[in-house]
C-alpha positions as CSV (number, residue, x, y, z in Angstrom):
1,X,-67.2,-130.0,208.2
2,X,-66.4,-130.8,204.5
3,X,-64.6,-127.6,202.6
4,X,-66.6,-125.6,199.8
5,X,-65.1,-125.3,196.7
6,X,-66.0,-122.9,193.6
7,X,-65.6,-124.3,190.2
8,X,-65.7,-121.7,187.5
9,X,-65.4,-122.3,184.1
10,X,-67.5,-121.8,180.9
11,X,-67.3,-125.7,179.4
12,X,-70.2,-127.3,180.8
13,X,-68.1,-130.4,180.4
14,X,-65.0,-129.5,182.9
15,X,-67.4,-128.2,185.3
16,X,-69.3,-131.7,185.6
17,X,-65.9,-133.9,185.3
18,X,-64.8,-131.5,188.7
19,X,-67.6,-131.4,190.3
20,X,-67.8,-135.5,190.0
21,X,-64.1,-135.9,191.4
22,X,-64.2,-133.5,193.7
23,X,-68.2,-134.3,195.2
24,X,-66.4,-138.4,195.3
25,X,-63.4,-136.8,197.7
26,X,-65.7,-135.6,200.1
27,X,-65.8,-131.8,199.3
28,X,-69.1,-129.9,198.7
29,X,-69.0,-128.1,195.4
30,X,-70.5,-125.0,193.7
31,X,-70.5,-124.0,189.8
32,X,-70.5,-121.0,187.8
33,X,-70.1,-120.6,184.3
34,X,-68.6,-116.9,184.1
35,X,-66.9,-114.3,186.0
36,X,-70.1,-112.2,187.4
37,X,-71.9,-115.4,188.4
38,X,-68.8,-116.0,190.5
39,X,-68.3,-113.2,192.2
40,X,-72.1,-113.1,193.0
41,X,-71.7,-117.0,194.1
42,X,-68.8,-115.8,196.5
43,X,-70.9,-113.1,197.9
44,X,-73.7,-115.4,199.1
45,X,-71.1,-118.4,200.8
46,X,-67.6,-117.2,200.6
47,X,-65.9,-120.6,199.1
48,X,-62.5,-122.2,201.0
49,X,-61.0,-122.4,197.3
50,X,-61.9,-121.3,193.9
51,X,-60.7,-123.2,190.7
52,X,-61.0,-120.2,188.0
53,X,-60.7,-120.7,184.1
54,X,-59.0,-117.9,182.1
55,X,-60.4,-117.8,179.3
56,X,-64.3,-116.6,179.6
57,X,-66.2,-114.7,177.7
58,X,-67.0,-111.4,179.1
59,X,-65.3,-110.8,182.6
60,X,-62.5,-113.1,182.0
61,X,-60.2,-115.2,184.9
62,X,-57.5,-112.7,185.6
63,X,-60.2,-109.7,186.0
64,X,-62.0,-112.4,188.3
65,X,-59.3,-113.1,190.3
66,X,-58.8,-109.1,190.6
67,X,-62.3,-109.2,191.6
68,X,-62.2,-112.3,194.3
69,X,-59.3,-111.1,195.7
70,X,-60.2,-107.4,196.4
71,X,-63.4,-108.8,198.0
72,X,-61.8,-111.7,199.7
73,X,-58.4,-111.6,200.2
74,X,-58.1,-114.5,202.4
75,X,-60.0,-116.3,199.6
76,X,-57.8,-119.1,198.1
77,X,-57.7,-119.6,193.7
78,X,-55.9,-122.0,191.9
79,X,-55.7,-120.9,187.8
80,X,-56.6,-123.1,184.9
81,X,-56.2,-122.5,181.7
82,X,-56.1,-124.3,178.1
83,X,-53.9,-121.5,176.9
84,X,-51.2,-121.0,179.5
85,X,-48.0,-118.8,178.9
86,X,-45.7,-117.7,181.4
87,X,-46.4,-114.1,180.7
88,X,-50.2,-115.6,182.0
89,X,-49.3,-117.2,184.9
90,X,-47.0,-114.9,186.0
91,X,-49.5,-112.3,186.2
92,X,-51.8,-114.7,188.0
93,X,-49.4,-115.8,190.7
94,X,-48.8,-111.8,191.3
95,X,-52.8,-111.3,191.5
96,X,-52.5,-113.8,194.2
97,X,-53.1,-117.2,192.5
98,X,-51.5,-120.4,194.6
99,X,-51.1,-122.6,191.7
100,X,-52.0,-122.8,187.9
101,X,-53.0,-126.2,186.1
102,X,-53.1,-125.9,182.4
103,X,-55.7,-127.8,180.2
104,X,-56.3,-131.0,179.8
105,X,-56.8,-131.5,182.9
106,X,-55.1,-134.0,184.4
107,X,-57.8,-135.1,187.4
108,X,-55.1,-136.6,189.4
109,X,-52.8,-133.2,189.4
110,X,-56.2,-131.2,190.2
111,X,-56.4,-133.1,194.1
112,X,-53.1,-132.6,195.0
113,X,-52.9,-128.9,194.2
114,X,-55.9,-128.9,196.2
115,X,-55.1,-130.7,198.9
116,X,-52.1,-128.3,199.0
117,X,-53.9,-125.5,198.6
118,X,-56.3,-126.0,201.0
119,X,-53.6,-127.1,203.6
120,X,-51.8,-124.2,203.0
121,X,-54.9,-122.1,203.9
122,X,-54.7,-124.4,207.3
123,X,-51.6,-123.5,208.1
124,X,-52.2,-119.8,207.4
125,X,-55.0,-119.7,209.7
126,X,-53.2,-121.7,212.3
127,X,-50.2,-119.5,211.9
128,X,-52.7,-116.1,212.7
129,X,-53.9,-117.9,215.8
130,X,-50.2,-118.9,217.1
131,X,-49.9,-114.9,217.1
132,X,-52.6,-114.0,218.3
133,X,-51.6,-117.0,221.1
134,X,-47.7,-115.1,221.4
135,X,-49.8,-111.6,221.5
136,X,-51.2,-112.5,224.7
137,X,-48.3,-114.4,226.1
138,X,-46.8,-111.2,226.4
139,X,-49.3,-109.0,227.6
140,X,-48.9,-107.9,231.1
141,X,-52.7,-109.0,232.8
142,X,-54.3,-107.0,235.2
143,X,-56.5,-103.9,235.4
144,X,-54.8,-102.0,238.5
145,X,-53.1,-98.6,237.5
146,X,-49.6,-99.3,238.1
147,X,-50.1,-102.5,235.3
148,X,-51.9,-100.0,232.9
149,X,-49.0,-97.3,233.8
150,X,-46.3,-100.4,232.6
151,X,-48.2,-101.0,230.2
152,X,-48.1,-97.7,228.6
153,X,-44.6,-97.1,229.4
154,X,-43.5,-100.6,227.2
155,X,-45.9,-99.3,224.6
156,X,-44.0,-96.3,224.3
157,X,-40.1,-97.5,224.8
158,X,-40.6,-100.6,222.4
159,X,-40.3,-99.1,218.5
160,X,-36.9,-97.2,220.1
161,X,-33.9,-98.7,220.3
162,X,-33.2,-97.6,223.7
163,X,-31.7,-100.0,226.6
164,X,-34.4,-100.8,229.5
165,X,-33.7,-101.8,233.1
166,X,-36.3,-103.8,234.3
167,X,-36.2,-104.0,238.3
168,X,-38.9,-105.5,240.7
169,X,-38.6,-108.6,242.9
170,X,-38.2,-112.0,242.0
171,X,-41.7,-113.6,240.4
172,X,-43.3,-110.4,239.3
173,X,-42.8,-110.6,236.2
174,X,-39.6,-108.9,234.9
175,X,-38.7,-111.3,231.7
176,X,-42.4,-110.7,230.5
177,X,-41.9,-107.6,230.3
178,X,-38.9,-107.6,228.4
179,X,-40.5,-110.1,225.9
180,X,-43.5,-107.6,226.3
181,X,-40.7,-104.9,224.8
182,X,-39.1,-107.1,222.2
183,X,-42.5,-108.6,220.9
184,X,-43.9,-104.8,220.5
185,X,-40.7,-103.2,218.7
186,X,-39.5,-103.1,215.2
187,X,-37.2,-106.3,215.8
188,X,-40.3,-108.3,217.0
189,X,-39.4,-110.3,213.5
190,X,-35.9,-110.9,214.9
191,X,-34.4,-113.3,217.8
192,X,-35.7,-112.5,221.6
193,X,-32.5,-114.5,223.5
194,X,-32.3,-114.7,227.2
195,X,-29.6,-115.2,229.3
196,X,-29.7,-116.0,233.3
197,X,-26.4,-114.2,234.5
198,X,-26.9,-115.8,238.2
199,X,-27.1,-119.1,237.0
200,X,-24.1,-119.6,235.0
201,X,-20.8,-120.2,236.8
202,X,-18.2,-116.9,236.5
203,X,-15.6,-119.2,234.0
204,X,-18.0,-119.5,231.6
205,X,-20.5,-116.5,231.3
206,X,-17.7,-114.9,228.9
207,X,-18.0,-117.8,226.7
208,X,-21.8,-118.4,226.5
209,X,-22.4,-114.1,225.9
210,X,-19.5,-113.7,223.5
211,X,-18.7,-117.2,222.3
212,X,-15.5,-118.8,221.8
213,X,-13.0,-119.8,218.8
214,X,-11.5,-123.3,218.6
215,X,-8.9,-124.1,221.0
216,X,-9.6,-121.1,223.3
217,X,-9.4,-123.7,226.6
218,X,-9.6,-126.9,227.2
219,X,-12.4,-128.6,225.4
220,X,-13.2,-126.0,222.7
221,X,-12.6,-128.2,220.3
222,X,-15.4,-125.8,217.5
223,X,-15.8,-122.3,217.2
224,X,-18.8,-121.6,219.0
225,X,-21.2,-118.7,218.8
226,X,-22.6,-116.3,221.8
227,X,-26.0,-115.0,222.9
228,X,-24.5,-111.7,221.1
229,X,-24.2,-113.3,217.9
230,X,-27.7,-115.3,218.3
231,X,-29.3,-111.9,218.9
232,X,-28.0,-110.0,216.4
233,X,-30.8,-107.6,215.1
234,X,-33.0,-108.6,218.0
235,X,-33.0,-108.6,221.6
236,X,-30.9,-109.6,224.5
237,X,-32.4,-109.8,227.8
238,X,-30.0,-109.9,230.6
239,X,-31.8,-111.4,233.8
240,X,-29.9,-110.7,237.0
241,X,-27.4,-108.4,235.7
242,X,-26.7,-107.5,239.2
243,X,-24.9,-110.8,239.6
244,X,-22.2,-110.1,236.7
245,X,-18.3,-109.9,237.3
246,X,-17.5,-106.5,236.7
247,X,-15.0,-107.7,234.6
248,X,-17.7,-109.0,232.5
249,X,-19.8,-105.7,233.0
250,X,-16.6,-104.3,231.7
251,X,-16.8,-106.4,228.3
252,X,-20.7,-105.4,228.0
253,X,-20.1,-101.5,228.3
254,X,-18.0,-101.7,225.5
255,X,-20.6,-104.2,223.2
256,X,-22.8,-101.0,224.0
257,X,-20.6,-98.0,223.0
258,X,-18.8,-99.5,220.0
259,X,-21.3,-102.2,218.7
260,X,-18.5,-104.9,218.6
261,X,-16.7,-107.4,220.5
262,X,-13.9,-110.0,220.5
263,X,-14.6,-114.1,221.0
264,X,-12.8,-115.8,223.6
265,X,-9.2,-116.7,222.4
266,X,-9.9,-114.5,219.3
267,X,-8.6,-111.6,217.7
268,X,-11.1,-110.2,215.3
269,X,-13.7,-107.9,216.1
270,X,-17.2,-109.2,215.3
271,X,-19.8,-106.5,215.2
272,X,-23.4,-106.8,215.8
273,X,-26.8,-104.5,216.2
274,X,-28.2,-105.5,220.0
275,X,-30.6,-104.3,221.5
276,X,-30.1,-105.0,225.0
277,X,-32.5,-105.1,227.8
278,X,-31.6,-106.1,231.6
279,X,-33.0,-106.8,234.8
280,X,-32.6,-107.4,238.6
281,X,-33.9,-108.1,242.0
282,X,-31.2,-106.0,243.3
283,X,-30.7,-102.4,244.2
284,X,-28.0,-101.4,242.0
285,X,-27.4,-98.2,243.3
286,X,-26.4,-100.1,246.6
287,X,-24.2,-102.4,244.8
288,X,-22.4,-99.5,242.8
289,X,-22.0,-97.8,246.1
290,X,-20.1,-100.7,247.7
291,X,-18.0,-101.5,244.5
292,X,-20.1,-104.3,243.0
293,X,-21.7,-102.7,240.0
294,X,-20.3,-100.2,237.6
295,X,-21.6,-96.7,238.0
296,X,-21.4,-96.5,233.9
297,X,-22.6,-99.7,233.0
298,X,-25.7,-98.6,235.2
299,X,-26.1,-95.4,233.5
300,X,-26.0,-97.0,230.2
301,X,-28.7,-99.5,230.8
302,X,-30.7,-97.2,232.8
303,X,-32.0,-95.0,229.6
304,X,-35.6,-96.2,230.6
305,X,-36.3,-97.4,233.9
306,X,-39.0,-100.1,234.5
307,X,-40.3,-101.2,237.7
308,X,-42.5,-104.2,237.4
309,X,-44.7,-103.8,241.3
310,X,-45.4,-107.3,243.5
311,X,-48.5,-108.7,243.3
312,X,-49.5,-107.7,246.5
313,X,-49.4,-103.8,245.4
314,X,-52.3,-105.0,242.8
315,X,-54.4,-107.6,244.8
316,X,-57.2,-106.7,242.5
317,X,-55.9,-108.3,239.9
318,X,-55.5,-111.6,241.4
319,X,-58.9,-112.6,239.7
320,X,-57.8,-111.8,236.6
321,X,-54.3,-113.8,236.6
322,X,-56.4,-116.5,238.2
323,X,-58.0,-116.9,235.1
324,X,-55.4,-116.3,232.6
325,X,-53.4,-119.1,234.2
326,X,-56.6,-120.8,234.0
327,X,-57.0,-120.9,230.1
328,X,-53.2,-121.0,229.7
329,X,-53.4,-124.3,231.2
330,X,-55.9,-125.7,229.7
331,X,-55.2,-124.8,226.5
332,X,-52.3,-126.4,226.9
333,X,-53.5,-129.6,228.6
334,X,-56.6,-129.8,226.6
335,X,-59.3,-130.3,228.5
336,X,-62.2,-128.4,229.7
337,X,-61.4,-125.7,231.8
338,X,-62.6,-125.4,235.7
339,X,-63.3,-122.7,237.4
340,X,-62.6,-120.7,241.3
341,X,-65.5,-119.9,242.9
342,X,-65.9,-116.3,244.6
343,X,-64.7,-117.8,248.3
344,X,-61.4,-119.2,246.4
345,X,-60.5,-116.2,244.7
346,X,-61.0,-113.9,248.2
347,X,-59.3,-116.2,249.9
348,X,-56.2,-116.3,247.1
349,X,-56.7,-112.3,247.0
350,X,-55.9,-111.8,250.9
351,X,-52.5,-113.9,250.8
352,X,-49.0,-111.2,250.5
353,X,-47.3,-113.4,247.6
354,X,-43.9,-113.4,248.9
355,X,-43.4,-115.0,245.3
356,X,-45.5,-112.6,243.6
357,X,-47.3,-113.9,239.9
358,X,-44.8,-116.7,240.2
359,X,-46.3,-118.2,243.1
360,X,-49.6,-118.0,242.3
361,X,-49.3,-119.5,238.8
362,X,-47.4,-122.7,240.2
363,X,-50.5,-122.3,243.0
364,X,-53.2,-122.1,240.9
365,X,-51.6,-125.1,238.7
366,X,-51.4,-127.3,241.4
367,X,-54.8,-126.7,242.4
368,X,-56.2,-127.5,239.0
369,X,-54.3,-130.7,238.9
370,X,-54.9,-131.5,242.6
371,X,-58.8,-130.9,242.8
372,X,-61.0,-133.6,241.2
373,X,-64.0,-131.1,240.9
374,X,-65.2,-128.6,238.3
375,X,-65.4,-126.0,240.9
376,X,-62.6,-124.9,243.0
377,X,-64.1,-123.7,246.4
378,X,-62.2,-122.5,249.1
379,X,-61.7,-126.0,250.7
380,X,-59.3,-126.7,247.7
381,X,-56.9,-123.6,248.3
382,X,-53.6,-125.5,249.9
383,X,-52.4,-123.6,253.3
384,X,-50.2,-121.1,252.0
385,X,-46.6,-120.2,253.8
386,X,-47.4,-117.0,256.4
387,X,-50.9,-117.0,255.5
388,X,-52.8,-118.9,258.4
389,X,-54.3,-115.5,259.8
390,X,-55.7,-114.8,256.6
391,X,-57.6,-118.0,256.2
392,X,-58.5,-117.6,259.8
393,X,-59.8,-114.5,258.7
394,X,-61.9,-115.6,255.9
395,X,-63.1,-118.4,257.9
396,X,-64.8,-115.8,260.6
397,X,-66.3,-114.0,257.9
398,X,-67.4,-116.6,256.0
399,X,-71.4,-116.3,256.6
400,X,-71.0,-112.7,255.5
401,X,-70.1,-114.1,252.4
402,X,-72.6,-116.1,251.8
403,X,-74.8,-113.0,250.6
404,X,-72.7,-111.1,248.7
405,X,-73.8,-111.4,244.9
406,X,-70.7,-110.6,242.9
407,X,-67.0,-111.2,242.8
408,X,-66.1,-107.4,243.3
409,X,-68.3,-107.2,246.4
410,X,-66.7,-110.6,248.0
411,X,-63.5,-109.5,247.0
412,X,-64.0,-105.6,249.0
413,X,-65.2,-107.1,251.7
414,X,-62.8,-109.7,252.2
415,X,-60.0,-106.0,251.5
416,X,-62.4,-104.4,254.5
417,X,-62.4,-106.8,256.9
418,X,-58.7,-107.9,256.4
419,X,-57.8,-104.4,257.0
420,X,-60.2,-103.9,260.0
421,X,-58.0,-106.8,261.5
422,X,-54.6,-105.5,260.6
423,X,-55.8,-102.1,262.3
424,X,-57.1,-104.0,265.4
425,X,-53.6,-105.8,266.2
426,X,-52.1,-102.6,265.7
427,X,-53.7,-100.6,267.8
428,X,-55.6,-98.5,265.3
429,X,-52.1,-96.8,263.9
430,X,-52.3,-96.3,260.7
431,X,-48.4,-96.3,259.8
432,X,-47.8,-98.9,261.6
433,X,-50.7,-101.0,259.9
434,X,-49.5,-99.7,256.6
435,X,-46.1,-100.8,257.0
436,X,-46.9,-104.7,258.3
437,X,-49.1,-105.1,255.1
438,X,-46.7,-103.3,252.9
439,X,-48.7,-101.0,251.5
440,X,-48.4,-96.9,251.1
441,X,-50.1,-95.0,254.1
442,X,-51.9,-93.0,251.6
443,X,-53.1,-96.0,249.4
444,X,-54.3,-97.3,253.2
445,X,-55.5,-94.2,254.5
446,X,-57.8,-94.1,251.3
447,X,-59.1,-97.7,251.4
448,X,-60.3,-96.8,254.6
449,X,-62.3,-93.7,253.7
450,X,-63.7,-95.8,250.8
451,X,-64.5,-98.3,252.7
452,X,-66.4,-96.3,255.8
453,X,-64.1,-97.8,258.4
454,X,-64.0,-95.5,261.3
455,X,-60.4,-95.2,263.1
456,X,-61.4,-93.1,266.1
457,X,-60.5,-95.2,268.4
């Protein structure tokens, strides 16, 4: 689709000569001879870029531009003028002009400032998107209330500057939700920089968090910079912090009461403003109680507690990850989407997830690469470790299925019968049931009265 462009300019002459160039480079182009013929032109098709004259009679360029750009901000001008001063263009750039061309025209100078101008515009919108894309990168999906309780609990903690503690199993989610923190707080501007304390060996965890200076071992041959340094003003996230020395947890108490630190093999304090955030897998209170975790360290990164729950404490939102990993994907393959039909997604909603969101994005990846169809039916759902019952299950059931209308209904009476099952090989004992499918006796005990299933048995 070719650009619009606005010339604007009371000498008959310079209108036709632009309109002529610019009409040969492939742009569609509109006129007006004065200020309020502009503004009224604007109103009717807002313009990609305006190329304004200065000096009009009666409303003249700079009142224009006032105009244009309190109606249209997003609205692109480039000045021209026969009379230029600095004072002028000054003024013009601060109104919000990208460029000023001064009279003659030189035709040539006239197509690259619009080529840049309107590339710049390009960028601008493509920058708003890439936000909008990071925006929802971050955001924690899923309707359940302990997602919508996280939520509201990040949305709270992140424009403080208060540590976080992020616990929950492996997969569900805990480095999201740190970027969730960062991305919603007053450094969002400012470095996010994680660091995986389990997967770097003991000798050199000091050096990667802290840095080093030259000649502080064997091959340090250049000062060398730390995640501290890299996240100074921003955010460090600390993933398995359960799995740090406590001679290192040592080092990081202190970053946190006195804002400073020393280099490997240096000398000088170098101070910095961290925010730190941390996580684990681990019960920290067990490993302070056998001597593996500080008891101080704890209480200093335990100012807000976060628990991020398993995916199978929020089944119901299994359709809605589904299809955020969906678009994720194909938005970054680029092609056109497919889609889980109502048997797929009860059959994905009735597995446990011992890998939580983890597991079913790498799933629900290799089921979009792996099935040649538009339309992913239950058929295409791989056999999934400890789930055989469940498929069994859904298998059984299946004709029942077949006239339900809506995803919601499948997906309650796939929760119905997979509990009326769990009941059955458990002899009707509700604790017991509750505790094979991991789920609170009174979350159980009220899925059953919702869902009519009697357990006089």
């Amino acid at each position: 689709m070719s650009k619009t462009i606005l010339v604007v300019d009371d000498e008959k002459d310079i209108r036709i000569s632009l309109t002529g160039i610019l009409e040969d480079e492939g742009y569609q182009v509109l006129t007006a001879d004065n200020g309020a013929e502009a503004l009224e032109c604007a109103r009717q098709e807002v313009p990609d870029l305006v190329l304004l004259d200065i000096w009009m009679p009666g409303m003249d360029g700079l009142q224009t531009l006032e105009k244009l750009k309190t109606l249209f901000p997003q609205v692109t001008v480039i000045m021209i003028s026969g009379h230029g001063t600095i004072e002028t263009a000054v003024r013009a750039t601060k109104l919000g002009a990208f460029d000023f061309i001064e009279k003659p025209l030189s035709l040539d100078k006239v197509l690259i400032s619009v080529v840049n101008a309107l590339r710049m515009k390009e960028l601008r919108v493509e920058n708003e998107e890439l936000k909008r894309a990071v925006a929802n990168e971050y955001e924690m999906i899923g309707s359940a209330p302990v997602i919508a309780a996280l939520r509201e609990q990040i949305m709270r903690v992140a424009p403080t500057t208060a540590s976080v503690l992020v616990t929950g199993e492996n997969g569900t989610g805990k480095e999201l939700a740190a970027r969730s923190i960062h991305y919603y707080s007053l450094r969002r501007d400012r470095p996010f920089v994680a660091i995986n304390c389990a997967a770097i060996p003991e000798e050199l965890i000091e050096s990667e968090l802290f840095g080093h200076e030259k000649g502080a071992f064997t091959g340090a041959v250049a000062q060398k910079k730390g995640k501290f340094d890299l996240a100074d003003n921003g955010t460090l996230f600390l993933d398995e912090i359960g799995d740090m020395s406590l001679r290192t947890q040592a080092k990081i108490l202190r970053i946190i009461q006195e804002r400073c630190f020393e280099r490997v093999g240096g000398t000088k304090l170098v101070t910095v403003d961290v925010r730190i955030v941390a996580a684990t897998n681990k019960k920290l209170d067990e490993e302070i109680s056998q001597g593996r975790f500080r008891e101080d360290l704890y209480y200093r990164l335990n100012v807000v507690p976060f628990q991020v729950p398993a995916l199978r404490e929020r089944r119901e939102d299994i359709p809605l990850l589904v299809q955020h990993f969906v678009s994720q994907f194909y938005r970054r393959e680029g092609h056109d989407p497919k889609t889980f039909n109502s048997e797929a997604l009860a059959l994905l909603a009735g597995y446990d997830w011992p890998g939580n969101v983890r597991e079913l994005k790498n799933i629900v990846e290799r089921i979009l690469i792996m099935t040649p169809g538009r339309t992913i039916t239950a058929v295409d759902v791989p056999e999934l470790r400890g789930a055989p019952a469940v498929a069994d299950l859904f298998e059984q059931r299946s004709e029942g299925f077949a006239v339900i209308g809506t995803l919601r209904e499948a997906r309650e009476e796939f929760e119905r019968e997979f509990i009326i099952q769990k009941l059955e090989e458990n002899d009707w004992n509700i604790s017991r049931t509750a505790e094979v499918i991991e789920l609170e006796r009174s979350n159980l005990h009220r899925k059953i009265k919702s869902y009519g299933i009697d357990v006089r048995k």
